[in-house]
C-alpha positions in Angstrom: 10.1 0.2 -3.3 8.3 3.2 -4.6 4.2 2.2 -4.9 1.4 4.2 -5.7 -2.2 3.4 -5.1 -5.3 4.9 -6.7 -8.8 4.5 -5.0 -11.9 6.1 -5.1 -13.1 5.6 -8.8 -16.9 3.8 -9.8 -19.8 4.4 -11.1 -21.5 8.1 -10.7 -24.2 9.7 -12.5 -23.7 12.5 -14.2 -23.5 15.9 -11.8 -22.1 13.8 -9.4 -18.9 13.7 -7.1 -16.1 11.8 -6.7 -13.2 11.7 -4.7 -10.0 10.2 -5.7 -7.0 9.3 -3.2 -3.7 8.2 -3.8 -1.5 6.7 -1.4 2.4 6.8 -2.0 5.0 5.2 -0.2 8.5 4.1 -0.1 9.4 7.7 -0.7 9.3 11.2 0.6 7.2 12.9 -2.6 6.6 16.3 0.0 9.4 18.5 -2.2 7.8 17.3 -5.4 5.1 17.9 -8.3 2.4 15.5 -8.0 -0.5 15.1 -11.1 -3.9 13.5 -11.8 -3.9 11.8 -15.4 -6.6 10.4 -17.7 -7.1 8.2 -20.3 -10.1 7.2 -21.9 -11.2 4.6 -24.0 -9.3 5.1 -27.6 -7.7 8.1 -26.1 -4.1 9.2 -25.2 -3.8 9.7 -22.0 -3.8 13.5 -20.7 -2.9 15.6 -18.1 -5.7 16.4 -15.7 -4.1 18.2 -12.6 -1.1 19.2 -10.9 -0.2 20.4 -6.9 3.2 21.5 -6.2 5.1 21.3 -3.2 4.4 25.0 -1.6 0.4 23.5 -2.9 0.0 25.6 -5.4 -2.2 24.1 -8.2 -3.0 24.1 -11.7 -6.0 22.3 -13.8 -7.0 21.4 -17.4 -9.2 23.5 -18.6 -11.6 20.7 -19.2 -11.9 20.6 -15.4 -11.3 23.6 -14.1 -13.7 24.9 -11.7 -15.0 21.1 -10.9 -12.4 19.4 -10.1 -9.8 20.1 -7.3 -6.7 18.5 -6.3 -5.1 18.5 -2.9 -2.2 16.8 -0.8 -1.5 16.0 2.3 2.4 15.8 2.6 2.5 14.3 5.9 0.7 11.3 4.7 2.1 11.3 1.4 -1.1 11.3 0.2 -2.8 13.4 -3.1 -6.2 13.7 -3.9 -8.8 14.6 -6.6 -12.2 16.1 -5.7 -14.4 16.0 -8.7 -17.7 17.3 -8.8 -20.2 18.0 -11.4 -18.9 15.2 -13.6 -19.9 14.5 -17.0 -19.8 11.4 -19.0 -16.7 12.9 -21.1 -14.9 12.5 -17.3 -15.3 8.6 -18.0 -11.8 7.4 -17.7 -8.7 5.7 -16.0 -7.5 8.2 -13.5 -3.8 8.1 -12.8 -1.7 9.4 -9.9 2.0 10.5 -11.6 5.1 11.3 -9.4 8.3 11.5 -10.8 8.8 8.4 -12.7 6.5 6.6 -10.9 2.7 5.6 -12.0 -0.3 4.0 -9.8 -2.2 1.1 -11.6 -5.1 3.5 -11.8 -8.4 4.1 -10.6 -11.5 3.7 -12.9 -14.4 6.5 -13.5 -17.4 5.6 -15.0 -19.8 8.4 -15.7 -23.2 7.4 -16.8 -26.9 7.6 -15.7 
């Protein structure tokens, strides 16, 4: 059974950091695409950032430059650095592979 599992999220003021994980199993995810989503209050949800399989990478433009995302394919694991965060990060964040979806990982940015 295919499970993803978002951690990391709370409550950070803004110009603060956060690091999201996500740990995948019951799969071998290594060969594919894996992304960060968000979704805020009242909002569709959207695309935040993608790694590929050779780890090539590619970022929103809302977040480029703070935010990084990184993998670790021996561990099935992905991850979203995010620094300088501003309340407009406020949001689920959701790790998306293939079909699949974590339950998601709230980030609350307030001072």
């Amino acid at each position: 059974q295919v499970q993803l599992v978002e951690s990391g999220g709370g409550l950070v003021q803004p110009g603060g950091s956060l690091r999201l994980s996500c740990a995948a199993s019951g799969s071998d995810f290594s060969s594919n695409r894996m992304t960060w989503q968000r979704q805020a209050p009242g909002q569709q949800r959207e695309w935040v950032a993608s790694i590929r399989s050779d780890g090539t990478t590619d970022y929103a433009d809302s977040v480029k430059g703070r935010f990084t995302i990184s993998r670790d394919n021996a561990k099935n694991m992905v991850y979203l650095q995010m620094n300088s965060l501003k309340a407009e990060d406020t949001a689920v964040y959701y790790c998306h592979v293939r079909v699949y979806w974590g339950q998601g990982t709230q980030v609350t940015v307030s001072s």
